[in-house]
N, C-alpha and C positions, 0 to 999 in steps of 0.2 A: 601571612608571611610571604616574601618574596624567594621566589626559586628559578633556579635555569635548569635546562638539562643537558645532558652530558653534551648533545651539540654544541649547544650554547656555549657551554665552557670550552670545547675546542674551538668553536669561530672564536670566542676571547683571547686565545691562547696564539692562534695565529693572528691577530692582529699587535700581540703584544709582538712576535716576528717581524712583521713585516714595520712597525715603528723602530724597532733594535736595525733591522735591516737599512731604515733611512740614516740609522745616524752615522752605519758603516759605511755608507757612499756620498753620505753628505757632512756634518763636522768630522764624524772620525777622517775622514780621506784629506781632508786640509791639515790635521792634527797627526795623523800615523803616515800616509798612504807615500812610500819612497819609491813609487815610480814603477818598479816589478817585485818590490817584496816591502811588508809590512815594519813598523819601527820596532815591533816585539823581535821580528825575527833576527833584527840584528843586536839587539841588548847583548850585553853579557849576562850571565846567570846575576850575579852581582843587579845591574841594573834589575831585571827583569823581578826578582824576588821583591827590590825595593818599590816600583813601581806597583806591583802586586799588592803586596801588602797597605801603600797608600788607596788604592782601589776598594782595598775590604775596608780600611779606615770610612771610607767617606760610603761604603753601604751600611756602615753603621749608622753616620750622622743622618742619611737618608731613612733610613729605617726611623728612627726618633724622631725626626720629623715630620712623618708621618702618624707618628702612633700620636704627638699631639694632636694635627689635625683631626685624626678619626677621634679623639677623645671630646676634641673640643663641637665637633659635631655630634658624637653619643648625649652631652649634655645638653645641649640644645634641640636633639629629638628628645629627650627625656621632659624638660620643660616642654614641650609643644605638645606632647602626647601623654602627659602626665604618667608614664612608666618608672 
């Protein structure tokens, strides 16, 4: 069985940073970035709630589509390794 160790899971965890970090200065900043303040910061509660809430929407569809990916690979290690 394969394992990290707590390092490991910290350098993973800072990399998953510093990717989050590119998309903030790179599509988020063409998508948000208003020159000295951010688009969230000028929303209304109104917008900002809506926004939000389409945000949790679509880490839903990501999540699911994930969980087929990983599913569709579990069966395909299952058939390869007869588990």
């Amino acid at each position: 069985m394969l394992s990290i160790t707590s390092d490991q899971l910290a350098e993973a965890v800072e990399d998953a940073i510093r990717a989050a970090k590119a998309r903030v200065v790179g599509i988020g900043k063409l998508q948000y970035d208003e020159g000295d303040t951010q688009r969230f910061e000028s929303m209304t509660i109104r917008e900002l709630l809506q926004w939000a809430s389409e945000e949790a929407e679509d880490l839903i569809v990501y999540g699911v589509m994930a969980r087929i990916r990983i599913k569709r690979v579990e069966r395909q290690l299952k058939k390869g390794f007869d588990l």
